[in-house]
C-alpha positions, 0 to 999 in steps of 0.5 A, spaced: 780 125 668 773 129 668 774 136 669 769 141 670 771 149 669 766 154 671 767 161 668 760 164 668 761 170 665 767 169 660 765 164 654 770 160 650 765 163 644 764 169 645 767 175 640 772 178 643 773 186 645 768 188 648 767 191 655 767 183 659 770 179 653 778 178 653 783 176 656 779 171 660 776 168 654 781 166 651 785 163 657 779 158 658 778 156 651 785 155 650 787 152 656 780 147 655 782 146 648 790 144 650 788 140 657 783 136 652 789 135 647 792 131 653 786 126 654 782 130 658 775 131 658 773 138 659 766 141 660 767 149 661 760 151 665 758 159 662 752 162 663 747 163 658 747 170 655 742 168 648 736 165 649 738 162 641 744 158 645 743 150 645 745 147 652 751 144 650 755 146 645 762 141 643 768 146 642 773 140 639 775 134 641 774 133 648 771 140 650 764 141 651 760 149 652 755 147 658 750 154 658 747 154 664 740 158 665 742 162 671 738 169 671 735 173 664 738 170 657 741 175 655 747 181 657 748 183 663 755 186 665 759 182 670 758 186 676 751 185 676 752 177 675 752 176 682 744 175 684 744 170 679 750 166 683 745 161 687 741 159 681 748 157 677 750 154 683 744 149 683 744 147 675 752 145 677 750 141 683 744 137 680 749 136 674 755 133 678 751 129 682 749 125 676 756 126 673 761 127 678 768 131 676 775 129 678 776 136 680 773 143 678 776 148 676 773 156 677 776 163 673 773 168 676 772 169 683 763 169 682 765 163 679 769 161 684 763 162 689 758 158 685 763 153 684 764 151 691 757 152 693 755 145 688 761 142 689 764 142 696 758 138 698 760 132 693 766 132 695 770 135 689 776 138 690 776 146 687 781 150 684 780 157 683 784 162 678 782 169 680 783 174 674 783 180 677 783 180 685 777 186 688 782 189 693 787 191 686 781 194 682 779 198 688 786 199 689 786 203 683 780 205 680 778 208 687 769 210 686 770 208 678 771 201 681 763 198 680 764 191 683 759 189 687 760 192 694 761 185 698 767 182 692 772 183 697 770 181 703 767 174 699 774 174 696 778 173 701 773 168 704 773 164 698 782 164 697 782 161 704 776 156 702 778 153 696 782 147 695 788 150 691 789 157 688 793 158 681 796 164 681 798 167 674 804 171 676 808 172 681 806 179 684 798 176 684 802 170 690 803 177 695 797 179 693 792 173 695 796 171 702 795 178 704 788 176 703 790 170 707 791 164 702 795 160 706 801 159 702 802 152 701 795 152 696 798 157 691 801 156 685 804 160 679 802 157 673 802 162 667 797 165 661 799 162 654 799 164 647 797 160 640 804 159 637 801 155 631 797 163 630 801 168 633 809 167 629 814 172 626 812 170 620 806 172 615 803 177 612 802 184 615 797 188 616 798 195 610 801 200 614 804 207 611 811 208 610 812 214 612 810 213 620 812 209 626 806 204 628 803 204 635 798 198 637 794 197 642 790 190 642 783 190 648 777 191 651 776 199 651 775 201 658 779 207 660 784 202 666 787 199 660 790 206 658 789 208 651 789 214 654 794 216 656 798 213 650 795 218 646 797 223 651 804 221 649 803 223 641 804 230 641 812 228 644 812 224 638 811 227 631 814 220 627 808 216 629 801 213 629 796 209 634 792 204 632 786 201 636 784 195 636 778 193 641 771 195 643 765 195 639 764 192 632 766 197 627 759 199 626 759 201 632 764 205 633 761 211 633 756 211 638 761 208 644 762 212 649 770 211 651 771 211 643 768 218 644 772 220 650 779 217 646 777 221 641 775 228 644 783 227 648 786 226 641 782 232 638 784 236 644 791 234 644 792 236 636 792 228 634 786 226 631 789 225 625 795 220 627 789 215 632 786 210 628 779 206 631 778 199 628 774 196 633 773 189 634 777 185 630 777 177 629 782 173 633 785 169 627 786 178 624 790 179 630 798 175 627 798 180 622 796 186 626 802 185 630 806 184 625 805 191 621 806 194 628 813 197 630 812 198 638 805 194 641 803 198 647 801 195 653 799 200 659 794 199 663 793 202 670 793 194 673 793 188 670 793 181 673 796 178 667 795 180 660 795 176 654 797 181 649 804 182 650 805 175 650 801 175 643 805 181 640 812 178 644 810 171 639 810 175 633 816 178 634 813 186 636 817 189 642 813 191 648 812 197 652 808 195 657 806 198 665 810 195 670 804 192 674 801 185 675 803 179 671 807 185 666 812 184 670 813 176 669 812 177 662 815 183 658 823 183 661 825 190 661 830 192 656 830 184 653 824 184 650 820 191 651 820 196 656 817 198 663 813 204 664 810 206 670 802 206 670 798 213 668 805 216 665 804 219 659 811 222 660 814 216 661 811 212 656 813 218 651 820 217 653 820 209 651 817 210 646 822 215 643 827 211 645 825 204 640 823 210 636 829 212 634 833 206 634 830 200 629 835 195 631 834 195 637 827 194 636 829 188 631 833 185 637 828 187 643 823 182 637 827 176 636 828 176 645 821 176 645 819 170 640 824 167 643 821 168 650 814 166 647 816 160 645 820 157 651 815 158 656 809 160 655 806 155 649 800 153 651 802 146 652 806 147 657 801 151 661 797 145 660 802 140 662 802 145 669 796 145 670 794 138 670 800 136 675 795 140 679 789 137 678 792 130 678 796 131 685 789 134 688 785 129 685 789 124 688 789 127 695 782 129 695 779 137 697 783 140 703 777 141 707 771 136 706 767 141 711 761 147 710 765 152 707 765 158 711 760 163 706 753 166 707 747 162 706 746 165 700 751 170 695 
């Protein structure tokens, strides 16, 4: 099987933990890499950030990066992308028809414009994973939120459109039907986790004796919650924050939510015991979350999260917002607790409780690896999605018609 992916904004090789680079990244990568592992040929089309960047780039065995040229060959954050979506939509179009692919894949919903755009006109059948819905983000970010001010109404254009619609948690399915995706297009397929990379056993990263360790892994914008972790502090004298995420260190002291956060923790009398590393390698992160006690993970909405899988492989409870794909993954009192979003109080609470008992810790640690390992290896995400694409590829698009979006997006 030939599959394309669209991702435009979220490369395989981009260096994780800045503002646009995440959990999004390492699900296309991963998910290629593991599709490829079974036989498939995976081109993953990226738009072209760097004007040093080759056309094409081979990820492996049986992936290859595709960087298309669509607008400047440099950064642009991805709520400006959409401008640019007509041009990658005409790269891709040229490209599959000259090699057409048995079924493409899109991640993102700009993606997913481009996506069906360049291929509904061949007759290729379009799988969408959304990431991340606009109706949620405006949900919750409210005037902070800066997408595009036609995303929903593209969005719920484009679920009803596409061919099949892969959901990555449960909460994300209600989601998108009240967006009007008929039902029978869904399925939950959900994130992996690297359990040749993140395991329980390792070395760990050098921590002091005399403190509880608190983790927080991710981008640095202020929906993910780190601030109201600090403001959990001063109700909890044993213990530390360590960030990781963000800009490369050298950075750290001209970013501007490193300032916020650290402006917070000097108001609140913390500043001693929350520590900044920046950026850290993806290949560093296992031994992280092995020097952590309790991985934090409290964003304000998540439509799935990595982190709590990686720190769960690890063997590290979680205490994690009870939103989005947080819900699916981080089982209340089995491998972590749930905390209600923007609740310094309650995060307090919780952490409090793992604080004070270490052998529940311990027992919280061993549940989740024990999760990680059964249902969420890569392999098995893979072997999902692939019956996905081999049902689809067999039955043809859902709709060979026009699809229902404006001339030009």
């Amino acid at each position: 099987m030939n599959v394309s992916m669209v991702s435009e904004h979220a490369s395989p090789l981009a260096a994780l933990g800045g503002v646009d680079a995440g959990g999004q990244n390492v699900h296309v990568a991963a998910l290629a890499t593991a599709l490829a592992r079974r036989g498939v040929e995976v081109t993953v089309h990226t738009r072209r950030d760097d004007p040093e960047l080759p056309r094409h780039v081979r990820h492996g065995a049986g992936v290859r990066i595709d960087h298309v040229p669509a607008g400047p060959a440099c950064y642009v954050p991805k709520d400006e992308l959409l401008p640019y979506m007509d041009g990658f939509a005409a790269d891709l179009h040229r490209q599959w028809q000259c090699q057409r692919p048995d079924v493409v894949h899109a991640h993102f919903w700009m993606s997913g414009l481009a996506a069906l755009r360049a291929a509904r006109p061949l007759g290729v059948p379009v799988v969408l994973t959304m990431h991340a819905l606009g109706v949620v983000k405006r949900r919750h970010q409210g005037r902070k939120d800066t997408s595009p001010p036609a995303r929903i109404a593209l969005e719920r254009r484009l679920v009803a459109d596409v061919d099949h619609l892969v959901a990555t948690c449960t909460d994300e399915v209600f989601e998108l039907i009240r967006m009007g995706a008929p039902r029978q297009r869904i399925s939950v397929v959900p994130c992996g986790v690297d359990l040749s990379l993140f395991t329980t056993h390792g070395p760990a990263a050098a921590r002091s004796a005399d403190r509880v360790r608190l983790l927080s892994v991710g981008r640095l914008v202020e929906r993910k919650g780190v601030g109201n972790v600090i403001s959990s502090l001063p109700h909890l004298p044993r213990a530390e924050l360590v960030v990781a995420g963000g800009p490369a260190p050298a950075g750290i002291d001209r970013d501007a939510e490193v300032g916020r956060l650290r402006r917070l923790a000097t108001e609140l009398g913390v500043a001693d015991r929350v520590r900044f590393l920046g950026r850290v390698d993806h290949a560093e992160l296992p031994a992280l979350y092995r020097g952590a006690d309790v991985v934090t993970c409290v964003p304000w909405y998540e439509p799935f999260g990595i982190v709590p899988l990686e720190a769960m492989a690890c063997g590290v409870p979680v205490v994690a917002s009870a939103v989005g794909g947080l819900v699916d993954t981080v089982v209340d009192g089995m491998t972590g607790l749930h905390v209600p979003p923007r609740s310094p109080e309650r995060i307090a609470e919780a952490l409090a409780e793992l604080i004070d008992d270490p052998a529940w810790r311990r027992e919280l640690g061993a549940q989740g690896a024990l999760r990680a390992r059964c249902l969420f290896s890569w392999d098995r995400v893979a072997a999902l999605t692939l019956s996905g694409y081999e049902r689809l590829a067999a039955c043809g698009p859902g709709r060979l018609g026009a699809p229902d979006l404006p001339a030009r997006v």
